[in-house]
C-alpha positions as CSV (number, residue, x, y, z in Angstrom):
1,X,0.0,0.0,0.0
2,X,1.6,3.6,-1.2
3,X,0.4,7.2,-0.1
4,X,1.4,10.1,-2.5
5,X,0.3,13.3,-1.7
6,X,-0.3,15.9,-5.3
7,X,-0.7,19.6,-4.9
8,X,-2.5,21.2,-7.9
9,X,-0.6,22.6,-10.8
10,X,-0.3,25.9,-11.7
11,X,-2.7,25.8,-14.8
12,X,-5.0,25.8,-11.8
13,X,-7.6,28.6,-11.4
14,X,-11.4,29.7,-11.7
15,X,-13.3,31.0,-14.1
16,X,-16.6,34.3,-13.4
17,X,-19.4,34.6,-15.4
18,X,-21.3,38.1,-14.8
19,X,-23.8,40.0,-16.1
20,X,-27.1,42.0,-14.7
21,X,-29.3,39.1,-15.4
22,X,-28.9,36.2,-12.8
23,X,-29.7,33.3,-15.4
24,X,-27.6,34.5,-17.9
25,X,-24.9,34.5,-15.6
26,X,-25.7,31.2,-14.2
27,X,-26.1,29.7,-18.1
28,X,-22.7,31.3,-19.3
29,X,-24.0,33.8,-21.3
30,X,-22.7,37.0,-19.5
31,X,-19.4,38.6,-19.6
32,X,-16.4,35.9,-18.9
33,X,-13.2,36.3,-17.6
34,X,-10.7,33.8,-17.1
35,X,-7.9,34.2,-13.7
36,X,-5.7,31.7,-13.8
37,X,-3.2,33.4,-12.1
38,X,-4.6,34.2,-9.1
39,X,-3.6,34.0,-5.8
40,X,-6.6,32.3,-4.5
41,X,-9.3,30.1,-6.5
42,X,-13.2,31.1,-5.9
43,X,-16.6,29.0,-5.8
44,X,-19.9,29.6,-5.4
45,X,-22.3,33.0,-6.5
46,X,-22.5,36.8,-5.2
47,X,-24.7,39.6,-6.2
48,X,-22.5,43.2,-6.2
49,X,-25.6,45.0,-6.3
50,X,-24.9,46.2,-9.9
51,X,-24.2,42.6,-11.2
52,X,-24.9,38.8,-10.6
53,X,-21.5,36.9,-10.1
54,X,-21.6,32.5,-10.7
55,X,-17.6,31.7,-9.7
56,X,-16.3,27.6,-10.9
57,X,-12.6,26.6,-9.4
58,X,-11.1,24.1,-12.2
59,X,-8.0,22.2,-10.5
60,X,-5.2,19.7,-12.0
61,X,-2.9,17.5,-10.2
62,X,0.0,15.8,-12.1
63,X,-1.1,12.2,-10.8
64,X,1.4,10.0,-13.1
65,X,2.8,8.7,-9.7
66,X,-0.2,6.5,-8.8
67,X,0.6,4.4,-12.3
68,X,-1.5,1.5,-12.7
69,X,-2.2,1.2,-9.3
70,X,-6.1,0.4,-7.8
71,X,-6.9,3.8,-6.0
72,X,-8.7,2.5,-2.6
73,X,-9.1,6.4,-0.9
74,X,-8.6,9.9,-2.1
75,X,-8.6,12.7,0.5
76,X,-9.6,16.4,-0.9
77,X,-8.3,19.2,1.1
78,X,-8.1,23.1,0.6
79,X,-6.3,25.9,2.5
80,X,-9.3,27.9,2.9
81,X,-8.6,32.0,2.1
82,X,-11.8,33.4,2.8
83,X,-15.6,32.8,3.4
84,X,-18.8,34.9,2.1
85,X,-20.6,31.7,2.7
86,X,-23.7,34.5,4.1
87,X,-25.9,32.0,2.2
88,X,-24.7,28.2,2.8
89,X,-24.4,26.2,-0.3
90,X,-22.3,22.5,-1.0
91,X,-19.4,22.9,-2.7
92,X,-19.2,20.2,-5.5
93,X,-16.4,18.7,-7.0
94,X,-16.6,16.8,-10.6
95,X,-14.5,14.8,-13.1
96,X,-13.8,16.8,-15.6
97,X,-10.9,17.2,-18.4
98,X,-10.9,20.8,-18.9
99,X,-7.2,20.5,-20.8
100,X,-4.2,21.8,-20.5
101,X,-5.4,25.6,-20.7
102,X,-8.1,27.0,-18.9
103,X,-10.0,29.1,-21.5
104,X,-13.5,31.1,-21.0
105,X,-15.0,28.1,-23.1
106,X,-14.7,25.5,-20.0
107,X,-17.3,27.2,-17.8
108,X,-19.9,24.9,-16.8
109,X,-23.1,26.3,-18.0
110,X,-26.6,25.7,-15.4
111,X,-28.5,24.6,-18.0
112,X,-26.5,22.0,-20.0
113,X,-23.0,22.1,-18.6
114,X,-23.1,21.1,-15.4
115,X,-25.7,18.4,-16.0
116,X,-23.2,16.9,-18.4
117,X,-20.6,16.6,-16.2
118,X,-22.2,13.1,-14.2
119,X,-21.8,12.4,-10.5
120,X,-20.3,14.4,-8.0
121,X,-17.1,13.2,-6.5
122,X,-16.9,15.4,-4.0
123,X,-19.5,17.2,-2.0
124,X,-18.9,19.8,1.4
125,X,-21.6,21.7,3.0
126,X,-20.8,25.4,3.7
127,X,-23.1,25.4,6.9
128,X,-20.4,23.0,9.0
129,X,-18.1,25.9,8.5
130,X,-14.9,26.8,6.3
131,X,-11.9,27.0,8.0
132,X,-9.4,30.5,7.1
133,X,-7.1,29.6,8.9
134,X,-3.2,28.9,8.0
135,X,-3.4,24.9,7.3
136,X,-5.5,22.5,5.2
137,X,-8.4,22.7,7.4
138,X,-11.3,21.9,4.5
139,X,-11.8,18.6,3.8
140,X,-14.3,18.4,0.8
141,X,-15.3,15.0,1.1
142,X,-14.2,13.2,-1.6
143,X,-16.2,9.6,-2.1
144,X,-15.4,7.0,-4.1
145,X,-16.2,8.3,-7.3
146,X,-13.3,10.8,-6.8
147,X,-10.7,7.4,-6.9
148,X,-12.0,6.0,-9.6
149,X,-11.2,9.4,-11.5
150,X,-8.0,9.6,-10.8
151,X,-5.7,9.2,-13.9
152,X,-2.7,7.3,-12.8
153,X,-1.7,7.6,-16.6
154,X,-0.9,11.6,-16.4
155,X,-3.4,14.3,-15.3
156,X,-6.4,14.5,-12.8
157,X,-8.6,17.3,-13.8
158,X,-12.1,18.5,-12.0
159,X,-14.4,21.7,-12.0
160,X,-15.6,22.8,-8.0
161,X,-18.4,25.4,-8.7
162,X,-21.9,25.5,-6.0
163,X,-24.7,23.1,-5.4
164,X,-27.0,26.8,-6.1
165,X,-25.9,27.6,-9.5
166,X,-26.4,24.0,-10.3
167,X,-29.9,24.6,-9.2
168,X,-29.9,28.1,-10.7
169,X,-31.4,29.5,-7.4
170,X,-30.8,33.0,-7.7
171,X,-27.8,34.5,-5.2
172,X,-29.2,38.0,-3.0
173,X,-26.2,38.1,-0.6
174,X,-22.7,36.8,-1.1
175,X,-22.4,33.1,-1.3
176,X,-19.0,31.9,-2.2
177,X,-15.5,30.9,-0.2
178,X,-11.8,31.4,-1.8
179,X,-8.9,28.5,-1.6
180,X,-5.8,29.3,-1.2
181,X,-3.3,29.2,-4.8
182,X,-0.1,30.6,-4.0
183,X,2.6,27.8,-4.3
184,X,3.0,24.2,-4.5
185,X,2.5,23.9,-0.7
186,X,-0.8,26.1,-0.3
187,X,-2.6,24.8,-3.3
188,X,-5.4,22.3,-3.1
189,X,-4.0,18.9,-2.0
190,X,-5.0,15.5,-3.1
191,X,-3.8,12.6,-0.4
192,X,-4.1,9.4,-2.4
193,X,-4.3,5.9,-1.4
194,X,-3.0,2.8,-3.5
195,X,-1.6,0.1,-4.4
196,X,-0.1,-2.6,-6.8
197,X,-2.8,-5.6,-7.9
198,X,-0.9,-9.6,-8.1
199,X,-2.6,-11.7,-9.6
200,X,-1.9,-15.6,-9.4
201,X,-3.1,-18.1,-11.9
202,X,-4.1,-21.9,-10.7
203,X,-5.8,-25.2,-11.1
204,X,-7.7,-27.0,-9.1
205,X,-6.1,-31.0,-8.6
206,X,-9.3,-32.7,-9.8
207,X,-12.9,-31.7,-11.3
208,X,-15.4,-29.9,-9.4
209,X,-19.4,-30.9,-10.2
210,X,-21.8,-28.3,-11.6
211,X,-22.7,-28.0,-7.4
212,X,-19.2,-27.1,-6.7
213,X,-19.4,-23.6,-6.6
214,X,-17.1,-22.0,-3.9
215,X,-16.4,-18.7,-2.9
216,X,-12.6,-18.8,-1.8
217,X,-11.2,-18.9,-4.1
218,X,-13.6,-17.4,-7.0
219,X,-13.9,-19.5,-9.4
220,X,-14.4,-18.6,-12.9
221,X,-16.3,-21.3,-14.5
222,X,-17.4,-24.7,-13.6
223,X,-16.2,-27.6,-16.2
224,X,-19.6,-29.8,-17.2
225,X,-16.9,-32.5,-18.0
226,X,-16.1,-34.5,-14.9
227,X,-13.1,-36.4,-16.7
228,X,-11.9,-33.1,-16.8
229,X,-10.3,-30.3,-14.1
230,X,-12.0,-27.2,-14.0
231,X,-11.5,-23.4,-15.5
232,X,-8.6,-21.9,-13.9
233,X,-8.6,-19.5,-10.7
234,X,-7.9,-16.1,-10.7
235,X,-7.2,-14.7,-7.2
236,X,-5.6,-11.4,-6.5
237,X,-4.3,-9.6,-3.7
238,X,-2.7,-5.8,-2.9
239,X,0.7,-4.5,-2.1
C-alpha cells in the first residue's frame, strides 16, 4: 500500500461569469473572464448590487505517480482563504478534463454544462463551517467516485463550482469561499491511497461438479466434464 500526496498545478484557477441578469450569468452567457493566475481560487455566487456573479474553481494534479495502481481512498483538502458563505451552499467537485489551458469556453453552464458533467465526487456543506485559517483545514469529502477518477496515466482534472448555481437558485447576498493558490504547498491537495494488484493463476487437482461452486477462491467457470479439471482460478491480492 503507497500514499502520495499531489498539490494542484499551476494551470489551476477559476473561471466568473457576470452580467445583470442572474440566469444569464448562471447559463454562461454574460461577460467571462478567465484568472488563472490568481492568488486564490473562488466558488460559489454573489450579487455586487450592480451585477450577478456565478464563480467555478477548475484544478489539476500531475497524478502519473499513482501508475496502474487500484486507488482505494482519495482525501480532498483546501487551505481555505476566505468565506462569504452569508448563504450556505455544498461545494461540488466533478470529473472533468478541462485540458491543459483553462480558456472562458470551459465554464460549466446551469442549464446543459453542469448536468453533463455526471456524479459528483466530492461534496462539502458550507453550513459546518470553512476553516481561514493557515493549514489544510477543509476537507471536501471526496467519495469514491473521486478514486475512480484519478488518472494514474498523467493528469487528474475537475471543476468545483456551487450546489445553487447548479440549481440556478438565484444569489441576493454573497455566497462563495476562496482557496488558497499561491505555491506548490498552499494549493489544493489531493492525499491518495493505493496500491499494486498480483494476480496468481491456478488449477484445481481434480474436477469440481456443476454444485461445486465455492467462494474462496472465486472460481471462474465450472467444467460440465467430470473427466476433466475445471476453468482456472484467478485470485488477487494488494501490495
Amino acid at each position: 500500500m503507497s500514499t502520495t500526496v499531489v498539490y494542484a498545478s499551476g494551470e489551476s484557477g477559476y473561471i466568473q461569469c457576470a452580467d445583470v441578469i442572474y440566469l444569464t450569468a448562471a447559463r454562461g452567457d454574460g461577460t467571462s473572464f478567465s484568472y488563472v493566475s490568481s492568488n486564490f481560487t473562488r466558488i460559489g455566487q454573489r450579487d455586487s448590487g450592480s451585477a450577478y456573479y456565478c464563480y467555478e474553481t477548475f484544478l489539476t494534479w500531475d497524478t502519473s505517480a499513482v501508475g496502474t495502481d487500484t486507488v482505494s481512498n482519495v482525501d480532498f483538502e483546501v487551505d481555505g482563504a476566505a468565506n462569504a458563505s452569508t448563504t450556505d451552499f455544498t461545494v461540488e467537485g466533478y470529473a472533468y478534463d478541462w485540458g491543459s489551458t483553462l480558456e472562458n469556453a470551459d465554464f460549466r453552464d446551469s442549464d446543459a454544462g453542469i448536468p453533463a458533467l455526471g456524479s459528483i465526487i466530492s461534496s462539502y456543506d458550507t453550513s459546518g463551517g470553512f476553516d481561514t485559517g493557515t493549514g489544510y483545514n477543509n476537507d471536501l469529502g471526496a467519495n469514491a467516485a473521486f478514486a475512480s477518477a484519478i488518472n494514474g496515466a498523467g493528469d487528474t482534472r475537475i471543476v468545483v463550482l456551487s450546489s445553487r448555481h447548479r440549481t440556478e437558485t438565484e444569489v441576493t447576498v454573497d455566497e462563495y469561499c476562496d482557496f488558497e493558490c499561491t505555491g506548490a504547498t498552499n494549493d489544493a491537495r489531493l492525499t491518495i491511497t493505493h496500491a499494486s494488484v498480483t494476480y496468481t493463476y491456478a488449477k484445481p487437482d481434480a474436477d469440481i461438479t456443476t454444485t461445486g461452486w465455492t467462494s474462496t477462491p472465486l472460481w471462474s467457470k465450472v467444467d460440465d466434464d467430470p473427466a476433466s479439471p475445471d476453468a482456472t482460478v484467478i485470485t488477487a491480492s494488494s501490495s
